[in-house]
Backbone as a ProteinNet text record, in pm:
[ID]
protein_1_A
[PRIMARY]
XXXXXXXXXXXXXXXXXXXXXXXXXXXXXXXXXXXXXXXXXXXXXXXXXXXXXXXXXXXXXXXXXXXXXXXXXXXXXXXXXXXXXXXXXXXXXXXXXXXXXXXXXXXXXXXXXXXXXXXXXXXXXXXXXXXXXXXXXXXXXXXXXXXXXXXXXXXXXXXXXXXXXXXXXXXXXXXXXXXXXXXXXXXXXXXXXXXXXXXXXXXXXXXXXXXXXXXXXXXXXXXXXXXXXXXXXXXXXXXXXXXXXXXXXXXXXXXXXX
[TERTIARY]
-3883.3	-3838.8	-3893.1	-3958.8	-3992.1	-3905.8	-3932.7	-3830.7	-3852.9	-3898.9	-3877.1	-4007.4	-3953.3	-3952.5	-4054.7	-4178.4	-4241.2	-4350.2	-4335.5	-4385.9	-4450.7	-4545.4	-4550.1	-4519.8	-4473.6	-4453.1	-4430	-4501.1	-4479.7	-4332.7	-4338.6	-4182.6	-4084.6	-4029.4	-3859.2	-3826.8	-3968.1	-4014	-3889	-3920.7	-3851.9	-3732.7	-3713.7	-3561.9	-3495.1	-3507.1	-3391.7	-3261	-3250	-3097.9	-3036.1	-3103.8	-3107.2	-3104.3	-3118.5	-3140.8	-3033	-2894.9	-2787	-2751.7	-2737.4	-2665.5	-2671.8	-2833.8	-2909.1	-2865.3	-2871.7	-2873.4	-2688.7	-2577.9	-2461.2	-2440.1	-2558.2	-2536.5	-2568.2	-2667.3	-2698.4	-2599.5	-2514.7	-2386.5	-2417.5	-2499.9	-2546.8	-2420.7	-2361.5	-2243.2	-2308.1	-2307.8	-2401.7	-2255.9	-2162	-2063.5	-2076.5	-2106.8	-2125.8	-2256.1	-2372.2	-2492.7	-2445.3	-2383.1	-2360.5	-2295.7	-2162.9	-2080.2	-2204.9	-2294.2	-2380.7	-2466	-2458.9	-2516.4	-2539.3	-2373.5	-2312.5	-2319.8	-2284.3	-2253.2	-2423.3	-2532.6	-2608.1	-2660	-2528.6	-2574.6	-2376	-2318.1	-2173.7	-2190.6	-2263.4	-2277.8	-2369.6	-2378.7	-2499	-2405.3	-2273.1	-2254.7	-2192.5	-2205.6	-2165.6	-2039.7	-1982.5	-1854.2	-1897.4	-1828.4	-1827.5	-1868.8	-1767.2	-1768.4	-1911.4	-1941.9	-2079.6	-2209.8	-2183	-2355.8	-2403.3	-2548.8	-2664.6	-2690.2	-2734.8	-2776.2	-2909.6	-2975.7	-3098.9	-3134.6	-3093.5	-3160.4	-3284.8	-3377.2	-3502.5	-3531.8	-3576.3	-3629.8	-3465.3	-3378.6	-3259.5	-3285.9	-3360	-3329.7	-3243.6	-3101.3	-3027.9	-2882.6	-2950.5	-2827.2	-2721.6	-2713.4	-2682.1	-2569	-2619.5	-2553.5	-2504.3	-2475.9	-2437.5	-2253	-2192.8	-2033.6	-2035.8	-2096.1	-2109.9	-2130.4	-2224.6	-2282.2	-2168.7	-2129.6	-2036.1	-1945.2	-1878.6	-1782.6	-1808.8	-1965.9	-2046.6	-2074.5	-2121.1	-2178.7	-2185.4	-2255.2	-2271.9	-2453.2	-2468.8	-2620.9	-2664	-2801.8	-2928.6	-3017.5	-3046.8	-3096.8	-3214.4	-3358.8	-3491.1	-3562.7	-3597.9	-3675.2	-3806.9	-3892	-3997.3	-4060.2	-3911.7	-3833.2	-3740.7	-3774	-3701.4	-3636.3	-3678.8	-3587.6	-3425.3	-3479.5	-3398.3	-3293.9	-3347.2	-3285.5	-3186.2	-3182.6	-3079.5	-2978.5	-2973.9	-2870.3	-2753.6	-2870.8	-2805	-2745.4	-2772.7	-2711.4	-2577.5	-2568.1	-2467.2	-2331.1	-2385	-2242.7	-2175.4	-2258.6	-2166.6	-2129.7	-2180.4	-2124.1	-2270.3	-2412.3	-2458.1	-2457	-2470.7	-2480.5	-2593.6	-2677	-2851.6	-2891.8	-2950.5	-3045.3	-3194	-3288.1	-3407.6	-3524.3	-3678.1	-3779.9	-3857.1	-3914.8	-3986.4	-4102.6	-4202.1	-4219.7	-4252.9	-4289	-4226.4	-4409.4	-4463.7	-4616.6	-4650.2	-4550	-4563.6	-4423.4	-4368.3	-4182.6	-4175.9	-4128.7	-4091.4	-3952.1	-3866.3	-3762.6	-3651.8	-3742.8	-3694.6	-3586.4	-3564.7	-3430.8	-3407.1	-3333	-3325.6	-3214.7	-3227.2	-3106.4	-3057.2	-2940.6	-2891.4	-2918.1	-2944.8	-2952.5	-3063	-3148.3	-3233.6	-3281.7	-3167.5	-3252.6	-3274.7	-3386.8	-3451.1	-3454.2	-3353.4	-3269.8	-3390.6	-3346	-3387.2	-3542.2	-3614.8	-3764.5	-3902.4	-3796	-3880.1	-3979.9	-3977.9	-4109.5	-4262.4	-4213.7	-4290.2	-4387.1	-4376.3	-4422.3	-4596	-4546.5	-4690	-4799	-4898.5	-5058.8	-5055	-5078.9	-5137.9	-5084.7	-5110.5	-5079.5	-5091.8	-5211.4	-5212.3	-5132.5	-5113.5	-5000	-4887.8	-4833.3	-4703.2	-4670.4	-4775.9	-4753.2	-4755.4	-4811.9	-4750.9	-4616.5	-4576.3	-4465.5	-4356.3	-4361.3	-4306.8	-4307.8	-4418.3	-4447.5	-4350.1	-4360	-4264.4	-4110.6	-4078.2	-3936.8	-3892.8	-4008.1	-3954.4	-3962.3	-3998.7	-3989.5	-3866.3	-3798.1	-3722.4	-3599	-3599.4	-3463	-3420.7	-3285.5	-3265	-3252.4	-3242.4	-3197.1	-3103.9	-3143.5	-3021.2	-3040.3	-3104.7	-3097.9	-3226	-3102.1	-3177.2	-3341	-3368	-3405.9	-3410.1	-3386.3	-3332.5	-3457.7	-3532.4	-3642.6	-3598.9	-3554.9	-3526.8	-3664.1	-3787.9	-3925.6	-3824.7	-3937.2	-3950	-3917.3	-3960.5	-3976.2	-4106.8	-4038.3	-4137.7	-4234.1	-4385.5	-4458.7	-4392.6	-4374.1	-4371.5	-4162.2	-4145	-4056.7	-4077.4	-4205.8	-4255.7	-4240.4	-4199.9	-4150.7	-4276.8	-4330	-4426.1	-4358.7	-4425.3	-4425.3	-4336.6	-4244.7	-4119.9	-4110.2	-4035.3	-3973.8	-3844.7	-3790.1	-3626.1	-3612.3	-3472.1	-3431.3	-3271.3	-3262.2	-3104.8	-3073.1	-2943.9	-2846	-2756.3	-2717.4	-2582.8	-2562.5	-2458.6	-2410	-2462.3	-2472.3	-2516.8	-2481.9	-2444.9	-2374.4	-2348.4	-2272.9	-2280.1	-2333	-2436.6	-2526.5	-2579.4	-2765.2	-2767.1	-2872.3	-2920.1	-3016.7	-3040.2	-3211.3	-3263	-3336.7	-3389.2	-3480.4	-3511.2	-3687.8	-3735	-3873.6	-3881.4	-3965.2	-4012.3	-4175.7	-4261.2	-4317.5	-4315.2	-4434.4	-4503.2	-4609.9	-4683.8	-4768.5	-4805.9	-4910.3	-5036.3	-5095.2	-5257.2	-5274.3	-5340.7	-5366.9	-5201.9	-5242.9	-5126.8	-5044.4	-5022.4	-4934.7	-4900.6	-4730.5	-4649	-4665.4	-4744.1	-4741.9	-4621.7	-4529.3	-4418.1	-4423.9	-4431.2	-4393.3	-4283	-4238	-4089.1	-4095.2	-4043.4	-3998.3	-3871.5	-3866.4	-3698.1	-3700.7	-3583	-3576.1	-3385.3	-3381.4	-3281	-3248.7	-3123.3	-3117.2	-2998.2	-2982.6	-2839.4	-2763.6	-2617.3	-2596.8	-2611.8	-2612.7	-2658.5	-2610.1	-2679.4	-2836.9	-2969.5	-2928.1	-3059	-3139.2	-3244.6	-3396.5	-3385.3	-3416.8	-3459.8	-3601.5	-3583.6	-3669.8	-3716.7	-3872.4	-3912.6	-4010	-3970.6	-4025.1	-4124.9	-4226.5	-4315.3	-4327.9	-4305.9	-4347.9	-4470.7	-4542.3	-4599.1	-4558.3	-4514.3	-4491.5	-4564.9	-4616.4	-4684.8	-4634.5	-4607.3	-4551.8	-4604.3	-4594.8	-4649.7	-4575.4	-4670	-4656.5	-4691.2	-4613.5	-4697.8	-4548	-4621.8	-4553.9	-4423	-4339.5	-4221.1	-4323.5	-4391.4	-4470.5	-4586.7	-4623.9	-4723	-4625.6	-4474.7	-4370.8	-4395.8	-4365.4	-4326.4	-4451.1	-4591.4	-4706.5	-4709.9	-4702.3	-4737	-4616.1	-4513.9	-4388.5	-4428.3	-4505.2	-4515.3	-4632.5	-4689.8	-4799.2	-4771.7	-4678.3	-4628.3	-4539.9	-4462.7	-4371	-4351.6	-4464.5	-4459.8	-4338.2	-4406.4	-4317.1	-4137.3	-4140.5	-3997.9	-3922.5	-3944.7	-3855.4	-3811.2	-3708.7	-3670.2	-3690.9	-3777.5	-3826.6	-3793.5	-3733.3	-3678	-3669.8	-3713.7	-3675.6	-3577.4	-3466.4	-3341.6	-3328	-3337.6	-3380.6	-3300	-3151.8	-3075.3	-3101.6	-3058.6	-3049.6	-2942.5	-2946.9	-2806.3	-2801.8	-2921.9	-2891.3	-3014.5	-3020.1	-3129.5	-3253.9	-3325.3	-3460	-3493.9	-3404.5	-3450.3	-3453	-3484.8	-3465.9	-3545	-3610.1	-3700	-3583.3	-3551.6	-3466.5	-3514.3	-3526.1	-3576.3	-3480.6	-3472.6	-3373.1	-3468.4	-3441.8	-3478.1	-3394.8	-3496.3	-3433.6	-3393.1	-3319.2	-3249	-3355.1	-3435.7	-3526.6	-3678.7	-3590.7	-3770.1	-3663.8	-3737.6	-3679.2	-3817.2	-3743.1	-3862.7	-3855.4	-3987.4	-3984.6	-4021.3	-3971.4	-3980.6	-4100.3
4249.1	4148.1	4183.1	4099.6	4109.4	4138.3	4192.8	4244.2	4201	4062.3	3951.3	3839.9	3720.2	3600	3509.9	3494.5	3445	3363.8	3222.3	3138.8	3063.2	2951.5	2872.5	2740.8	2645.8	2527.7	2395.3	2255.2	2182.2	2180.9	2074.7	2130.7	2100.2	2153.2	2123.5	2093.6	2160.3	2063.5	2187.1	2312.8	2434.2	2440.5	2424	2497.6	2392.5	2278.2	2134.3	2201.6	2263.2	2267.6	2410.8	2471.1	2578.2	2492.6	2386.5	2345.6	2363.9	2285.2	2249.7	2414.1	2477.4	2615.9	2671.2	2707	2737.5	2662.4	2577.6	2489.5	2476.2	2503.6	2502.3	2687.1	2735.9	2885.2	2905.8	2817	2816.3	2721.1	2659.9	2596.9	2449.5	2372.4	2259.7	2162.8	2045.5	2007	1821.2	1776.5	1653.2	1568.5	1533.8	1490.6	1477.7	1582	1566	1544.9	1556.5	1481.1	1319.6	1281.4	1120.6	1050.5	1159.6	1073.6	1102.6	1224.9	1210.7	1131.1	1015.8	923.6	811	803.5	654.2	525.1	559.8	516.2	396.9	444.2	365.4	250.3	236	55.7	72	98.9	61.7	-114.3	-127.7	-276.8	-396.6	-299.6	-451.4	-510.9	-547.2	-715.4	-670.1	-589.6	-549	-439.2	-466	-385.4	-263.4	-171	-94.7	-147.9	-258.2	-391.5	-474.3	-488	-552.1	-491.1	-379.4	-286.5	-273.8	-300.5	-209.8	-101.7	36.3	132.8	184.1	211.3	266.3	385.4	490.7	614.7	693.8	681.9	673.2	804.8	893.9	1043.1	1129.6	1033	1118.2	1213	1317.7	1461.5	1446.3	1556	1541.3	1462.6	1355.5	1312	1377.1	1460.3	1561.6	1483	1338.2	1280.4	1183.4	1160.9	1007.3	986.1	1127.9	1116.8	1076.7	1124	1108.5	925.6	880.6	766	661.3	680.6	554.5	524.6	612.9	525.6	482.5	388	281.1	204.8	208.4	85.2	140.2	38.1	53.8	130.4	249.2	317	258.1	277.3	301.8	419.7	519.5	641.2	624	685.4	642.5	795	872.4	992.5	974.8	1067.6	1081.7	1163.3	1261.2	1414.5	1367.1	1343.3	1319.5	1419.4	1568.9	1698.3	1660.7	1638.5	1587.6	1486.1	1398.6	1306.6	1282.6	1377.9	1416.7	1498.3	1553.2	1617.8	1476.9	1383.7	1277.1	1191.3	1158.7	1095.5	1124.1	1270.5	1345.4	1304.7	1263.4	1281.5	1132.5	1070.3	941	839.6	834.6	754.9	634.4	681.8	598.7	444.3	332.8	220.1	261.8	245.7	240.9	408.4	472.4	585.7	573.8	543	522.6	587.3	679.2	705	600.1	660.7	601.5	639.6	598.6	665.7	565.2	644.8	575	513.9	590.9	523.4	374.3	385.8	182.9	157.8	141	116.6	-51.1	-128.9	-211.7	-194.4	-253.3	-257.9	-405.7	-501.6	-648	-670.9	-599.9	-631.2	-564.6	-591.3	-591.3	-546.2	-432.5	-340.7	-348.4	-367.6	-365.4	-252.2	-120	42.4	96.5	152.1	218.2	362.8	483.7	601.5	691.8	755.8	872.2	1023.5	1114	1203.2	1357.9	1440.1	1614.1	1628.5	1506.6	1575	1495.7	1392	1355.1	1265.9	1235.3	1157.1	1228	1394.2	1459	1483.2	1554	1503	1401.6	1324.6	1190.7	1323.2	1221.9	1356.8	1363	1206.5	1163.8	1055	1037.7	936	790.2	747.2	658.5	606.8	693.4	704.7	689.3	770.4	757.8	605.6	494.7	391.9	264.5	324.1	234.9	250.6	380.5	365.6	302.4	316.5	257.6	111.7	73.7	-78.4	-98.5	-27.9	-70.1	-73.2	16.6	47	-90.4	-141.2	-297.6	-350.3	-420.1	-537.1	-510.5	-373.1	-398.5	-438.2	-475.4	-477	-561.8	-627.3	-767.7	-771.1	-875.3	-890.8	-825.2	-755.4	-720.1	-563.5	-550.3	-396.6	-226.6	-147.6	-41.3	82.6	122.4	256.6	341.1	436.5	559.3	683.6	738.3	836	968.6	1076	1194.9	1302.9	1347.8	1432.5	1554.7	1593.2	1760.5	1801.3	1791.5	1845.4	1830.9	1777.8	1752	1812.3	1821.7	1903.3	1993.7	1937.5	2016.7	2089.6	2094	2155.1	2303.5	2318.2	2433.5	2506.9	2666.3	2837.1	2822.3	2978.8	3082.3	3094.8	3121.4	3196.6	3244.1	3257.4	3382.5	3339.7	3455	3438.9	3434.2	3346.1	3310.3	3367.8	3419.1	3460.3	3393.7	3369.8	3300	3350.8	3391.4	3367	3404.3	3345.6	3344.3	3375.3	3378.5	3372.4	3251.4	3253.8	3137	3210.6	3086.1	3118.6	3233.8	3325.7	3487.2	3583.4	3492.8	3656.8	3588.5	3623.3	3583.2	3503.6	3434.9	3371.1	3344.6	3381.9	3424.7	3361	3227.9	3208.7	3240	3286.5	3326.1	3214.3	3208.8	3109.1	3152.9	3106.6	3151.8	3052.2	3012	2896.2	2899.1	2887.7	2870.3	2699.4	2681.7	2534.9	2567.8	2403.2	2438.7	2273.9	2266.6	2137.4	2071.5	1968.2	1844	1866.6	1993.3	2016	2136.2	2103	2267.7	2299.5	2414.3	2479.9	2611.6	2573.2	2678	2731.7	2842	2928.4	2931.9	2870.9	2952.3	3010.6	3145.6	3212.1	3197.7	3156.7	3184.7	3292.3	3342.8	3440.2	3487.1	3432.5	3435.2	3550.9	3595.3	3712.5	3656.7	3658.3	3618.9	3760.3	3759.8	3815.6	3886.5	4075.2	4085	4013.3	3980.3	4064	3946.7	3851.5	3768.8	3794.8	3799.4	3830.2	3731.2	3857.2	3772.2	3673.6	3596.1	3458.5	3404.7	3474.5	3418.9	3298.1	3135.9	3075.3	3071.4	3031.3	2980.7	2882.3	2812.6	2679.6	2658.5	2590.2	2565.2	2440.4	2405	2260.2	2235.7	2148.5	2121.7	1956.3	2006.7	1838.5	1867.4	1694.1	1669.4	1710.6	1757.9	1811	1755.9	1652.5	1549	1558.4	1488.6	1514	1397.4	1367.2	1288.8	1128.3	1131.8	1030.6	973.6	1064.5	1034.4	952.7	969.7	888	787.2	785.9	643.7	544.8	612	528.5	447.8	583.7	505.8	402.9	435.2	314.2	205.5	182.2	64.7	-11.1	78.9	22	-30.6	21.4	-56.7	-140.2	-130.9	-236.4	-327	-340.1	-466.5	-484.4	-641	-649.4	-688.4	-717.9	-724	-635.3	-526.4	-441.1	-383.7	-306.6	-228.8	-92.4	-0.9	119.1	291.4	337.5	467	560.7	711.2	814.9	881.7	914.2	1013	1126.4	1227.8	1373.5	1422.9	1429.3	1485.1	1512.1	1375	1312.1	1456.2	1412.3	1491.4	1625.3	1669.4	1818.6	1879.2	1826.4	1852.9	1835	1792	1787.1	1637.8	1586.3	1419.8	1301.8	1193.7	1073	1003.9	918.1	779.1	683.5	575.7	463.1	331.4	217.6	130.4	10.5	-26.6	-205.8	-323.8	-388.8	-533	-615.2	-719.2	-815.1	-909.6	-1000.6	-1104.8	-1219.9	-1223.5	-1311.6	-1284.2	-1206	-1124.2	-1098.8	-1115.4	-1077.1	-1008.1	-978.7	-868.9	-976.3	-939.7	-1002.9	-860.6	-902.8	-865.8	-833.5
-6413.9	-6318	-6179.3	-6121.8	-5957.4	-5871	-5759.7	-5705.9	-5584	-5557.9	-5473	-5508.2	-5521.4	-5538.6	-5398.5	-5419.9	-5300.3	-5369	-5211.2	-5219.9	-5109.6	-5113.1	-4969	-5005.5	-4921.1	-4952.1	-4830.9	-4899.5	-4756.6	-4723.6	-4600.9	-4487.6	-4646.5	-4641.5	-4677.8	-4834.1	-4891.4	-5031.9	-5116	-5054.1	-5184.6	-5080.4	-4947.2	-4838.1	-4833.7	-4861.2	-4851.6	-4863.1	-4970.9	-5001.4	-4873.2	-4835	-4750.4	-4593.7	-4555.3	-4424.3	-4341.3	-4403.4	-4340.9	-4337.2	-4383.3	-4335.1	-4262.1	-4215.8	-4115.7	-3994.7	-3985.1	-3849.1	-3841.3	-3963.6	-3883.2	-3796.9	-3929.5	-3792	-3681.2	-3675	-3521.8	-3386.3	-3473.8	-3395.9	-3401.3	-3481.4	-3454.5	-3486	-3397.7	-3404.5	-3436.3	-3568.4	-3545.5	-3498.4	-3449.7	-3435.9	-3293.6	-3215.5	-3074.4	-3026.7	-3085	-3076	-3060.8	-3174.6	-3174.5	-3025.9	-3038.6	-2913.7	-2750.8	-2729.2	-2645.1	-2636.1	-2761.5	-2713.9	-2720.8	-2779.6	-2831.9	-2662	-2581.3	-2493.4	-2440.4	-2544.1	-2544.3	-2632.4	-2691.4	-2770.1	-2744.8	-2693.1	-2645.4	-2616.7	-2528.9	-2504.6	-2540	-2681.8	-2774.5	-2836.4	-2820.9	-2843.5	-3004.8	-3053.5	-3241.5	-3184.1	-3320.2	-3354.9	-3444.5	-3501.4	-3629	-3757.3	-3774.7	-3888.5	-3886.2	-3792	-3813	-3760	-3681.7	-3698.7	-3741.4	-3792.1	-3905	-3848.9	-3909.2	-3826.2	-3907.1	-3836.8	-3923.9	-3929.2	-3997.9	-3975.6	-4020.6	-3950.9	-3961.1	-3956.7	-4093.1	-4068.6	-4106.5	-4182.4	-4206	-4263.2	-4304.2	-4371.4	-4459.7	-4461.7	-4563.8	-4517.9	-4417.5	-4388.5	-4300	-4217.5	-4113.7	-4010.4	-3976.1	-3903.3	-3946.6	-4063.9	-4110.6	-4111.5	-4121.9	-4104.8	-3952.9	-3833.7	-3743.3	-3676.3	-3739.8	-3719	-3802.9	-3886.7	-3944.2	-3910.1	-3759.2	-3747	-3598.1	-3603.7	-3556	-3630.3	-3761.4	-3831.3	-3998.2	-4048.9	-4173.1	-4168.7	-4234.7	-4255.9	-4342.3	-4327.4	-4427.6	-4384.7	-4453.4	-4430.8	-4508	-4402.2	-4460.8	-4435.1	-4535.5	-4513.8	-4607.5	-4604.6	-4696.9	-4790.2	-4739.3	-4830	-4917	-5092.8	-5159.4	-5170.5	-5199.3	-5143.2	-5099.6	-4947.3	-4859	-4890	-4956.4	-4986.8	-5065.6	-5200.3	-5252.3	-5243.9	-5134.6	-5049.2	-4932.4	-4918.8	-4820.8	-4911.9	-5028.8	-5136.4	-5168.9	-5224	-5212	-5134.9	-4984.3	-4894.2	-4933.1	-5006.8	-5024.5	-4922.4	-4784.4	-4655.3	-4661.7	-4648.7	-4615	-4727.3	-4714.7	-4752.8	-4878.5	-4760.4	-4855.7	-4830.8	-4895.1	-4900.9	-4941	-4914.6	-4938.6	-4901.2	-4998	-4939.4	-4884.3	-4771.9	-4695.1	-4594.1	-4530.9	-4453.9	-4348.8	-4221.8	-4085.7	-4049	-4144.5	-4092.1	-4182.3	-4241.3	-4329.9	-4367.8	-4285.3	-4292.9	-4306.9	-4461.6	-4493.9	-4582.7	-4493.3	-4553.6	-4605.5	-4535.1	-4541.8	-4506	-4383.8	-4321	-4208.4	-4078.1	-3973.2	-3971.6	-3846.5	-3771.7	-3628.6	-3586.5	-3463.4	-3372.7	-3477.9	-3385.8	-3493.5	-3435.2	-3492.6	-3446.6	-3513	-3442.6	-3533.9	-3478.9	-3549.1	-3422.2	-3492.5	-3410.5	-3533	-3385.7	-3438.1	-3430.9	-3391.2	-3418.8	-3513.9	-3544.5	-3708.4	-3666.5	-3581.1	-3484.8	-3502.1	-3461.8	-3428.1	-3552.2	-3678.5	-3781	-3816	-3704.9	-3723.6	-3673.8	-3690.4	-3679.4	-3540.5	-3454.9	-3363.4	-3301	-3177.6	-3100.4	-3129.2	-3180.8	-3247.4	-3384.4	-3475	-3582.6	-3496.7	-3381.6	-3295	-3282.9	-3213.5	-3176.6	-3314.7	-3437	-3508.5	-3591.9	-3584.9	-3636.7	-3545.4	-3364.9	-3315.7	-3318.2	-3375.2	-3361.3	-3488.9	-3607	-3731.9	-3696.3	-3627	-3583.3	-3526.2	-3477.4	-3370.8	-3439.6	-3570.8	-3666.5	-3721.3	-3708.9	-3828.5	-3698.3	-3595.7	-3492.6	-3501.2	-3414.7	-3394.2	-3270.1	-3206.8	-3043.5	-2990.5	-2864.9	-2820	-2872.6	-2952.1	-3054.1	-2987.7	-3029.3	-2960.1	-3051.2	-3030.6	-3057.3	-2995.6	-3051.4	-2966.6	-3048.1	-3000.1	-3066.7	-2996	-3059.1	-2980.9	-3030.1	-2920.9	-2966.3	-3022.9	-3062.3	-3134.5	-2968.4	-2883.4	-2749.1	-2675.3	-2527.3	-2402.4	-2379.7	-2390.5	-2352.1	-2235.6	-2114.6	-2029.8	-2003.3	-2139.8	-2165.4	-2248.4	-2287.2	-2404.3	-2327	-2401.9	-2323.8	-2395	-2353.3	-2427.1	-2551.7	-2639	-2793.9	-2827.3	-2895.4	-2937.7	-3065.9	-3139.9	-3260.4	-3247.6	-3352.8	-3325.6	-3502.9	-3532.2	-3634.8	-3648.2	-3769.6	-3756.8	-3945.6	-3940.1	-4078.2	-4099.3	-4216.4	-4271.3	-4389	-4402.9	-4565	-4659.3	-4786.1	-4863.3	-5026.2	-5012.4	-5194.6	-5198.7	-5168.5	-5226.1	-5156.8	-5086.6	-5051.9	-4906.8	-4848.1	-4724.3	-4693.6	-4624	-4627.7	-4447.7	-4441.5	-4335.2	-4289.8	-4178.3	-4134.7	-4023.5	-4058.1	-3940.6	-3837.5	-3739.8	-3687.1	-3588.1	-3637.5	-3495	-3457.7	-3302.6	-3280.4	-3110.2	-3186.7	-3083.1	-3099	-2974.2	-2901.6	-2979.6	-3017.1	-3037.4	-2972.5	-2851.7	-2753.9	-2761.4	-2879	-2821.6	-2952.9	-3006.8	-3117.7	-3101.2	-3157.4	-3173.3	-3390	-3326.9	-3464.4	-3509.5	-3625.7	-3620.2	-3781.1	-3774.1	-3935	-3976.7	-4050.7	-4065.5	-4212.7	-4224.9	-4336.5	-4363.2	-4457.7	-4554.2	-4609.4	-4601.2	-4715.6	-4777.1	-4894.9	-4964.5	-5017.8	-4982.8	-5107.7	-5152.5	-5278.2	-5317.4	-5394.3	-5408.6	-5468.8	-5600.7	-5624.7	-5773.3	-5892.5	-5992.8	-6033.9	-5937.9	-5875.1	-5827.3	-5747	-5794.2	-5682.3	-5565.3	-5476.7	-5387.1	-5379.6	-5288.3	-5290.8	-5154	-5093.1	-4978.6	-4939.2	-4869.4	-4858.2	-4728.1	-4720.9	-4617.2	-4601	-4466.6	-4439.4	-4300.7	-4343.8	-4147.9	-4097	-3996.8	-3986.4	-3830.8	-3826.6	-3737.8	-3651.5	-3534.6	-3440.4	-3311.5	-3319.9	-3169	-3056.4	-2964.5	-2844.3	-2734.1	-2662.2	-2596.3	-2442.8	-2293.9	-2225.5	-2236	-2132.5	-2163.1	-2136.5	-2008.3	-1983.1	-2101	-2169.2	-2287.4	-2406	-2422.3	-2520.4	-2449.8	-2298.8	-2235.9	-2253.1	-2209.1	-2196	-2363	-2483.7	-2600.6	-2628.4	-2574.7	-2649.9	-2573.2	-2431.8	-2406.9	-2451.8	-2514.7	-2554.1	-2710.9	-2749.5	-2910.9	-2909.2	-2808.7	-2842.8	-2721	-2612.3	-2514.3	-2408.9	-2334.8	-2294.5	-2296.7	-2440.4	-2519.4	-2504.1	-2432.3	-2462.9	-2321.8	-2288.7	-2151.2	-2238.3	-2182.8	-2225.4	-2142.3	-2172.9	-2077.8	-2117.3	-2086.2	-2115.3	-2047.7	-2155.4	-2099.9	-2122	-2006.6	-1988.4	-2104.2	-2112.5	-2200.3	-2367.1	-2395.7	-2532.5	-2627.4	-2719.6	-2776	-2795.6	-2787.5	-2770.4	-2625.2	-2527.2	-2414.7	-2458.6	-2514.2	-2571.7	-2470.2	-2478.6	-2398	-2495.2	-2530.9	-2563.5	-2509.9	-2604.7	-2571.6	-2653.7	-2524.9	-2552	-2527.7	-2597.7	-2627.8	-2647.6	-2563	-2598.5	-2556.8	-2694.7	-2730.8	-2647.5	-2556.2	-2474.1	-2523.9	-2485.5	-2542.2	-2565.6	-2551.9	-2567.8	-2685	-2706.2	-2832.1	-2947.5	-3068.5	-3181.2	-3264.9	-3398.5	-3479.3	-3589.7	-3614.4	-3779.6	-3917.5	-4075.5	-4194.8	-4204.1
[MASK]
++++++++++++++++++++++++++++++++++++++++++++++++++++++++++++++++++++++++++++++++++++++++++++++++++++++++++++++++++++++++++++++++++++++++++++++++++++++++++++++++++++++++++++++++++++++++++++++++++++++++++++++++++++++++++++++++++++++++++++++++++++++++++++++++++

């Protein structure tokens, strides 16, 4: 028997089930992400009872207890991984793969956000502005998007490694992450590494994940360039965990089409 378990793999394909643990050790509260930033479709005109919400890039569903008691979900990732973990929690409406670079869903949402990063993901700037352009067909009047980056260019530290873990099933589980810039992308390693309790081998994953690295003004220039003058377009320094927010409301006079 080996006396550790190693592998490489794209983002989240072998650590899905490993995500949520990690990120509650690091204190991640998706409950107070939401209310930081409910207060921005507070006045689109919908109740709880009649919101659509779109969650665009849901992972394993992280925020959806959070988000429902705004509207009814549909959760859209392109990590089936992922996806069967968001299934699991039983809250969203719809659960569906997808991806954000040809998003048809034949139906229109009052709120549309894609929270933690999942933007970042696209190759390029140009890919950036059509998925924003998809995000606007699927809206209705009056309706928001809310895009939270991986992070502001001119928010990047120098280089470090971050280490985080916890307990998991029995035993411990370790991720480690390094990242450094290459031009207009953050490149990050992360190692997993599981040990579970005896007799189980341990088990180390590799991932590289690579996102865009672009300044707050480079979101603003491309969102106006995808989604026109229909829209009131703003970046908010904060957004739910300090990273900032690109916010997007549909004027009363523009609608999206199927």
């Amino acid at each position: 028997m080996p006396d550790v378990f190693s592998e490489s793999s794209r983002p989240y394909q072998a650590t899905a089930e490993w995500y949520d643990a990690i990120y509650q050790a690091r204190g991640r509260d998706c409950q107070r992400e939401i209310e930081r930033i409910a207060s921005f479709w507070a006045g689109d005109g919908r109740t709880p009872a009649t919101r659509r919400i779109l969650d665009i890039g849901c992972g394993t569903g992280a925020h959806f207890e959070a988000l429902a008691s705004h509207g009814t979900i549909t959760g859209v990732d392109r990590s089936e991984e992922m996806l069967v973990i968001a299934r699991r929690r039983r809250i969203a409406e719809t659960v569906v793969r997808g991806d954000l670079r040809a998003l048809s869903l034949e139906r229109r949402f009052d709120l549309i956000v894609s929270l933690f990063g999942a933007f970042g993901y696209l190759p390029d700037r140009e890919t950036l502005r059509v998925a924003m352009s998809g995000l606007a067909r699927h809206l209705h009047s009056r309706g928001s998007i809310l895009i939270e980056p991986p992070l502001f260019a001119e928010r990047f530290e120098p280089p470090r490694e971050d280490v985080v873990s916890t307990g998991f099933e029995g035993g411990t589980l370790t991720r480690t992450a390094r990242a450094e810039r290459s031009g207009d992308a953050l490149k990050i390693e992360f190692e997993w590494v599981h040990r579970p309790g005896p007799p189980g081998v341990p088990r180390t994953v590799t991932e590289v994940h690579r996102m865009l690295l672009l300044p707050s003004e480079v979101w603003l220039e491309e969102a106006r360039k995808a989604l026109g003058d229909g829209f009131q377009i703003s970046i908010e320094r904060d957004g739910p965990i300090g990273r900032g927010l690109l916010r997007a409301v549909r004027k009363d006079d523009a609608n999206g089409s199927d």
